[in-house]
C-alpha positions in Angstrom: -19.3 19.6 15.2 -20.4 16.3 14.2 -23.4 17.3 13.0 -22.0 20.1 10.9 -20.2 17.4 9.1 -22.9 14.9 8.2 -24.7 18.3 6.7 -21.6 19.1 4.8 -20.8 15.8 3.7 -24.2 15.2 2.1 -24.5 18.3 0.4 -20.9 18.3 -0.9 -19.9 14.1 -2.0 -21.9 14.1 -5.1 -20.0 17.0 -6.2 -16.4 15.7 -5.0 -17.3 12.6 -6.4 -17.9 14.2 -9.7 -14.6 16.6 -9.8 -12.9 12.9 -9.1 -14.4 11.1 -12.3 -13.3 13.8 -14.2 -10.2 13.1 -13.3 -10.1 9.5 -14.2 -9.0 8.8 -10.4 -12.8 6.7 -10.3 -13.7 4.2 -12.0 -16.1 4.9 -13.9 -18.2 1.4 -14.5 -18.6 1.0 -10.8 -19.1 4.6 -9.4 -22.0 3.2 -8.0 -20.4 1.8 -5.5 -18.8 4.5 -4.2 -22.5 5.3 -3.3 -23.0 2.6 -1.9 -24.5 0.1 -4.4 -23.6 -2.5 -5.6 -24.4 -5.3 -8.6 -23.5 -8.0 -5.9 -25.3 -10.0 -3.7 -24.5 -10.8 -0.2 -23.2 -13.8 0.2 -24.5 -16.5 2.7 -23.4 -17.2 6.1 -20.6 -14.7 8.1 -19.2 -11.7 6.3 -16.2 -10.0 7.4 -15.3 -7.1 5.9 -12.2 -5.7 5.9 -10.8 -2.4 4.8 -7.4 -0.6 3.5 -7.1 3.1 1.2 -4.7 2.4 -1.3 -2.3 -0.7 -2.7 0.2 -0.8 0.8 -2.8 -1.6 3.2 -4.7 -4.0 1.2 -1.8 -5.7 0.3 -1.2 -6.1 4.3 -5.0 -6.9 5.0 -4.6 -10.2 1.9 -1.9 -11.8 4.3 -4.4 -11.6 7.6 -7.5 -12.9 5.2 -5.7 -16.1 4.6 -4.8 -16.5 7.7 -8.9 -16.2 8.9 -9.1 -18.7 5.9 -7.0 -21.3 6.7 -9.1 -21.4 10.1 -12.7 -21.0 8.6 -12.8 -21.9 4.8 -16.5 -21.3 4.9 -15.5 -17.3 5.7 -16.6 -15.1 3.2 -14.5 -11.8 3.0 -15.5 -8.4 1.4 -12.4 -6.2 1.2 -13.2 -2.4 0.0 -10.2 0.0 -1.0 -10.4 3.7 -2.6 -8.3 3.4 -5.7 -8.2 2.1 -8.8 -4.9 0.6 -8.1 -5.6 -1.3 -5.4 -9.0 -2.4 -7.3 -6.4 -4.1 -9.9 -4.0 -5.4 -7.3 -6.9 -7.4 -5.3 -8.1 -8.9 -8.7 -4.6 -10.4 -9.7 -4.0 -11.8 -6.5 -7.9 -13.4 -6.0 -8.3 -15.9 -2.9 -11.4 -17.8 -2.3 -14.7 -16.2 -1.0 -13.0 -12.9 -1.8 -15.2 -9.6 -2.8 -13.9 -6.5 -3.8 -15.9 -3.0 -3.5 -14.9 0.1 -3.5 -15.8 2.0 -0.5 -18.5 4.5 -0.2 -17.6 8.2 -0.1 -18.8 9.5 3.4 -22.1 10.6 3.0 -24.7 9.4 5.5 -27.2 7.9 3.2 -24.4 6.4 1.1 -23.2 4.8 4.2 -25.9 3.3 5.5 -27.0 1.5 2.0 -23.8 0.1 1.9 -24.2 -1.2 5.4 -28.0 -2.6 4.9 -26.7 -4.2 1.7 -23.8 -6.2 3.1 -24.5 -6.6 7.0 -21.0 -7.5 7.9 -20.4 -9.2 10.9 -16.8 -8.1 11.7 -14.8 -5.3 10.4 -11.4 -4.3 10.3 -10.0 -1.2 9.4 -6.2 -0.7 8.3 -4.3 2.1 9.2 -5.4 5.9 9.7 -8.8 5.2 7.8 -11.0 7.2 9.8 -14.6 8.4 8.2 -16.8 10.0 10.7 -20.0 9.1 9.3 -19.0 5.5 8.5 -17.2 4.9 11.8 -20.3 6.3 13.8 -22.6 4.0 11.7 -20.2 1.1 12.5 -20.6 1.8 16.3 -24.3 2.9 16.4 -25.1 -0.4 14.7 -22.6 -2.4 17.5 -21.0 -5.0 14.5 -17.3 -5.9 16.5 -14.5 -4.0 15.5 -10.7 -3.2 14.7 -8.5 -0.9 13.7 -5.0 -2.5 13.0 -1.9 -1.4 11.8 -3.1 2.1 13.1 -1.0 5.2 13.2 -1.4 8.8 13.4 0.6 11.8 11.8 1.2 14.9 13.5 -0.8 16.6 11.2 -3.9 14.6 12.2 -3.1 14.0 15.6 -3.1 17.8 16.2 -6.4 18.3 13.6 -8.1 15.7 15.9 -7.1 17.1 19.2 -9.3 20.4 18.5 -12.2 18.0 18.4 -11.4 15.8 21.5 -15.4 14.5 22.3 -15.8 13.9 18.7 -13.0 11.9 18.0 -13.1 10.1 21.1 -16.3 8.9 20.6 -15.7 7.9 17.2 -12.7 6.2 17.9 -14.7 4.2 20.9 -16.5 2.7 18.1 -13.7 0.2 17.5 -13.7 -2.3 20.4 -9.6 -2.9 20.0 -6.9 -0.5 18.3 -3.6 -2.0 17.3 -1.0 0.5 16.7 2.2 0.4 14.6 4.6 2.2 17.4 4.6 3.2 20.8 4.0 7.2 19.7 1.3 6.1 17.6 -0.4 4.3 21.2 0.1 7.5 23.1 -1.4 9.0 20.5 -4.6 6.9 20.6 -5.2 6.9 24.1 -4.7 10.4 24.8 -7.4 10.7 21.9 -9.9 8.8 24.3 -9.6 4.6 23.3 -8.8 2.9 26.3 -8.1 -0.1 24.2 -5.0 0.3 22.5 -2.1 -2.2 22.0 1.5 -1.5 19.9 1.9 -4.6 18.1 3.9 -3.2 15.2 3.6 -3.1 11.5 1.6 -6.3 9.6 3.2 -4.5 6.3 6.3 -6.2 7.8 4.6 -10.0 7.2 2.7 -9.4 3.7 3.4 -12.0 1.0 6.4 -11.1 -1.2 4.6 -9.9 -4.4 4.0 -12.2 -7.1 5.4 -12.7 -10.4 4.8 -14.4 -14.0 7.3 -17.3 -13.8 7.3 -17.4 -17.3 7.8 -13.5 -17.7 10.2 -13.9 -15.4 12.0 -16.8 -17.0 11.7 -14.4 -20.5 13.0 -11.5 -18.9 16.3 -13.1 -17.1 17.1 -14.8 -20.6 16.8 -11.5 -21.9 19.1 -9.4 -19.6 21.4 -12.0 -18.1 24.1 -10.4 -16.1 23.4 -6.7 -16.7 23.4 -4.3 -13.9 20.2 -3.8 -13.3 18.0 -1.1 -10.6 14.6 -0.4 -10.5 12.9 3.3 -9.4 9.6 1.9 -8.1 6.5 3.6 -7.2 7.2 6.9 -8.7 5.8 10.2 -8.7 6.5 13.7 -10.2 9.9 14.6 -11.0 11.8 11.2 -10.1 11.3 9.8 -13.1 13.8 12.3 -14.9 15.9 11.8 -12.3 16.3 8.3 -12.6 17.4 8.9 -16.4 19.7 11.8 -14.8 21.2 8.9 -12.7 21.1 6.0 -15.8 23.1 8.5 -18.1 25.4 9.5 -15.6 26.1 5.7 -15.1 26.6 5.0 -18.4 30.0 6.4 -18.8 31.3 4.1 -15.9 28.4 0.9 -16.6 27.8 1.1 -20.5 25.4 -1.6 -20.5 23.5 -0.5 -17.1 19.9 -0.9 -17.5 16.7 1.0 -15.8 13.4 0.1 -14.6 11.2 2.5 -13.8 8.2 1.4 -12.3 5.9 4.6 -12.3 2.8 4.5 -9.2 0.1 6.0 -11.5 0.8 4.2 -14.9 -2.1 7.1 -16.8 1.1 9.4 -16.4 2.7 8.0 -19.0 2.2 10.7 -21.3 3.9 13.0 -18.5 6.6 10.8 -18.2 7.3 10.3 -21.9 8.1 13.9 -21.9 10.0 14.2 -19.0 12.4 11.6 -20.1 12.2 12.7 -23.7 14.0 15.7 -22.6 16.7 14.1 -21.4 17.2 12.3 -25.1 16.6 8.8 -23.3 15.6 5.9 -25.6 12.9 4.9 -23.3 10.1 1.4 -23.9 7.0 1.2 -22.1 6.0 -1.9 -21.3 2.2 -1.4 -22.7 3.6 -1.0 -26.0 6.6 -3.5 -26.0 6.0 -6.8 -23.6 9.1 -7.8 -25.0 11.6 -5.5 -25.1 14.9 -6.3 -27.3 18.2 -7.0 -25.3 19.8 -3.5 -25.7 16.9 -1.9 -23.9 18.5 1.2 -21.5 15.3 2.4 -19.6 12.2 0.3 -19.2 9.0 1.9 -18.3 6.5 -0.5 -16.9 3.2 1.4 -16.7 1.2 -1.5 -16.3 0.0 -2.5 -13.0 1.1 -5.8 -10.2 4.1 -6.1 -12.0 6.5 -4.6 -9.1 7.2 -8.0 -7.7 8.3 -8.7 -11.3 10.9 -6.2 -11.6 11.7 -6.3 -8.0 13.4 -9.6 -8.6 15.1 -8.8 -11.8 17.1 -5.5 -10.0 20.2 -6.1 -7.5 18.7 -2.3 -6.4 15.8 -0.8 -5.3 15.2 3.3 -5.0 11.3 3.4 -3.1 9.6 6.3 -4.9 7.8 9.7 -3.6 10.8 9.9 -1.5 12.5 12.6 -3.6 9.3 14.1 -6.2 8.1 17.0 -6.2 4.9 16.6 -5.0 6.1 16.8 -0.7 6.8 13.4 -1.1 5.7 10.7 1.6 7.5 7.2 0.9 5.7 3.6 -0.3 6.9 0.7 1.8 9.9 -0.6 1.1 9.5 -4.1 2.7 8.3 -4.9 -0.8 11.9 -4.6 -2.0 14.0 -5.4 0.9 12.0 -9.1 0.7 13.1 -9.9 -2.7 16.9 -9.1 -2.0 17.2 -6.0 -3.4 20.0 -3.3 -1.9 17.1 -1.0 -0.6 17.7 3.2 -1.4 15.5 5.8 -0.2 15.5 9.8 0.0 15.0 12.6 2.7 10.6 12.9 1.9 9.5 9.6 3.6 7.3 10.9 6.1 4.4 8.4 5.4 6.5 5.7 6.3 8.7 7.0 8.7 8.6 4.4 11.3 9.5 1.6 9.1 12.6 3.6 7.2 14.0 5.0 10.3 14.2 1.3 11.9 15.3 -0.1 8.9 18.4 2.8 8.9 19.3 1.9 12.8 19.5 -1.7 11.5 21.4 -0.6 8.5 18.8 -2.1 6.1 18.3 0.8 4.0 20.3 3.8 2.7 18.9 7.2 2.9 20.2 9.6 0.0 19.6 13.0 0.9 19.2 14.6 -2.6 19.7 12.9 -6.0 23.7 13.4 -6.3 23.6 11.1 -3.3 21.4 8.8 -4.8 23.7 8.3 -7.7 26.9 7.8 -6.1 25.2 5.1 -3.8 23.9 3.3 -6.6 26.9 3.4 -8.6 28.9 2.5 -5.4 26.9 -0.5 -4.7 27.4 -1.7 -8.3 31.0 -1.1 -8.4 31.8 -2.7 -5.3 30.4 -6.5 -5.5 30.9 -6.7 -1.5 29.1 -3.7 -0.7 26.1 -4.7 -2.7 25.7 -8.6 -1.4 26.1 -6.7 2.2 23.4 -4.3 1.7 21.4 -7.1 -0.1 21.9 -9.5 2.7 20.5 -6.7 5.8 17.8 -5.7 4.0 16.4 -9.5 3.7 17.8 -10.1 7.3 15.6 -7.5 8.5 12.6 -8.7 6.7 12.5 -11.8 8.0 13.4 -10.9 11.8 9.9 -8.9 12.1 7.5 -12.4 11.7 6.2 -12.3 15.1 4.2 -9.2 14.4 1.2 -10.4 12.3 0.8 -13.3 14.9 0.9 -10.5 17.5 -2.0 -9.1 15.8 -3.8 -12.0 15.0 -4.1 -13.1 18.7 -5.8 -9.4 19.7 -7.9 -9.4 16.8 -9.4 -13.2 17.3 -10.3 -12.3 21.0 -13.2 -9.6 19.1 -14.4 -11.6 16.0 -17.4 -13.4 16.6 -17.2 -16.9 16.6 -18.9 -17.0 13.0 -16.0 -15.8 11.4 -13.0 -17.8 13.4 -15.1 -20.8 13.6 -15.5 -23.4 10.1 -18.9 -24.7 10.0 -19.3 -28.6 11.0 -19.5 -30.5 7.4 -23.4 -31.9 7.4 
């Protein structure tokens, strides 16, 4: 089966890659790269490369890189991600000895020129980021290993099974799997990894996002006690309801104001429309930086500004929880750490471990449709109590998880090599 893939996979990438650039979700000045080239050299001394897909798992992956820093400052650290997103988020939040690359689509020969070119000596791997040919490279070549934060859908769980000597020898490659629940384990070691540990979910520990000070100085001037909420993350179809839910509101909060933080910013044009057919007097931030005080409904379609308008809302709604396109959920740790009342609908399969915890702790409130999400948000502002409650759980439950990323730390040092843990004697 294996080898039916590496066929397919170098006969079809080129053209994938293609069909992707045409629809602006590559970037196109560094396509290379997802070929496996690169305009960079290799830096000197240890290497360790780690990888996450999209904005959640890098964002993770930055909080375990400083920790490898603080211990080796010498450490050089090439993170590699799939979107352009995630591209952006890694450049505004730059650490030392940091590289970013985008990771080569799975084709054999793409694969291995990526690997001669940067000869990592440790890689991690976040989350459910399996690639046959690039795993199997990983392994044949015997550089030490991890994949942390690991889970596994029923979808794929059920996909893999089919292939149970493929996978398990694949997933062999990694010399330690750290898993995000105790299903997830299971899941693992019936799949044929004898090494697998639950140690929870490392989104738990990320930074709180940053912010512009001075923007956020500006802004606070700007729109000093008005009720404020922010729809972050979104995708098709919740932008129009969150101006559903700001004109509804209006008649009970005149002076309510709406943030709507959309996850792919190049749908602006999609959104203007959307919202332009509810007769909304909508900004976008690319156009107005500073937006004049009577502002109803804020569209910020630039990018790393979340932690930004995170801090200005009392509420948070986490997007592709109610869109149209199956939904999935985004993490809403992001929110719950900078004290916002944390909402979320019925589609958050994605994230399901993290929401449904959050709900037994009474962190988060799930709406099931968007007449439920309105009457919690306008409950929360109309009753002070309520919303300092919900505001207070959601940062309680935060900041009870910390022992996870040193769970993680501790199983991941025992397989780095002692070139990356260890800082170089000064001469």
């Amino acid at each position: 089966m294996y080898r039916l893939y590496r066929i397919a996979t170098r006969l079809s990438a080129k053209t994938i890659l293609n069909k992707r650039l045409a629809k602006d979700k590559e970037d196109a000045k560094r396509i290379g790269e997802r070929m496996g080239q690169s305009k960079l050299k290799r830096p000197e001394g240890a290497l360790l490369w780690v990888h996450g897909a999209s904005v959640g798992e890098v964002t993770s992956l930055l909080t375990l890189v400083q920790r490898l820093q603080a211990q080796n400052k010498d450490l050089s650290v090439l993170i590699t991600s799939g979107t352009k997103t995630s591209a952006d988020i890694i450049k505004n939040r730059a650490l030392p000895n940091l590289i970013h690359q985008y990771i080569p689509m799975d084709h054999p020969s793409w694969v291995t020129r990526f690997l001669d070119h940067w000869r990592p000596d440790a890689v991690i791997f976040a989350e459910s980021e399996i690639w046959p040919n690039l795993i199997s490279e990983i392994g044949a070549r015997k550089i030490p290993s991890a994949l942390i934060n690991a889970r596994m859908s029923d979808k794929s769980y059920k996909g893999w099974k089919r292939f149970g000597k493929t996978i398990a020898k694949l997933l062999r490659s990694f010399d330690v799997v750290l898993t995000q629940s105790i299903e997830d384990k299971r899941r693992y070691v019936e799949l044929g990894h004898s090494h697998v540990k639950e140690c929870g979910n490392i989104k738990y520990n990320s930074d709180r996002l940053p912010v512009d000070k001075e923007d956020l100085l500006s802004l606070e001037k700007r729109f000093k006690e008005r009720p404020a909420w922010v729809y972050a993350s979104t995708h098709a179809g919740e932008e129009i309801i969150a101006c559903e839910i700001h004109n509804r509101m209006k008649t009970f909060l005149p002076n309510i104001l709406t943030f709507i933080v959309p996850r792919h910013p190049e749908r602006r044009t999609e959104i203007a429309q959307s919202c332009d057919n509810e007769q909304n007097a909508i900004l976008f931030r690319s156009a107005m930086h500073t937006p004049p005080d009577n502002t109803e409904i804020y569209v910020i379609d630039t990018l790393g500004e979340l932690g930004l308008f995170y801090r200005l809302a009392d509420i948070a709604v986490i997007g592709r929880t109610l869109s149209t396109d199956g939904g999935g959920g985004h993490n809403p740790l992001e929110a719950a750490q900078l004290n916002c009342a944390t909402l979320y609908g019925p589609l958050y399969q994605n994230q399901k471990e993290i929401f449904n915890d959050m709900q037994t702790h009474d962190a988060a409130i799930l709406c099931r449709d968007k007449d439920a999400l309105y009457d919690e948000v306008l409950k929360l502002f109309l009753e002070p109590d309520y919303m300092d409650s919900m505001q207070a759980k959601a940062l309680a439950y935060t900041e009870s998880k910390t022992a996870i990323l040193d769970n993680a730390y501790s199983e991941i040092i025992k397989i780095l090599p002692e070139s990356i843990t260890t800082q170089k004697a000064a001469l």
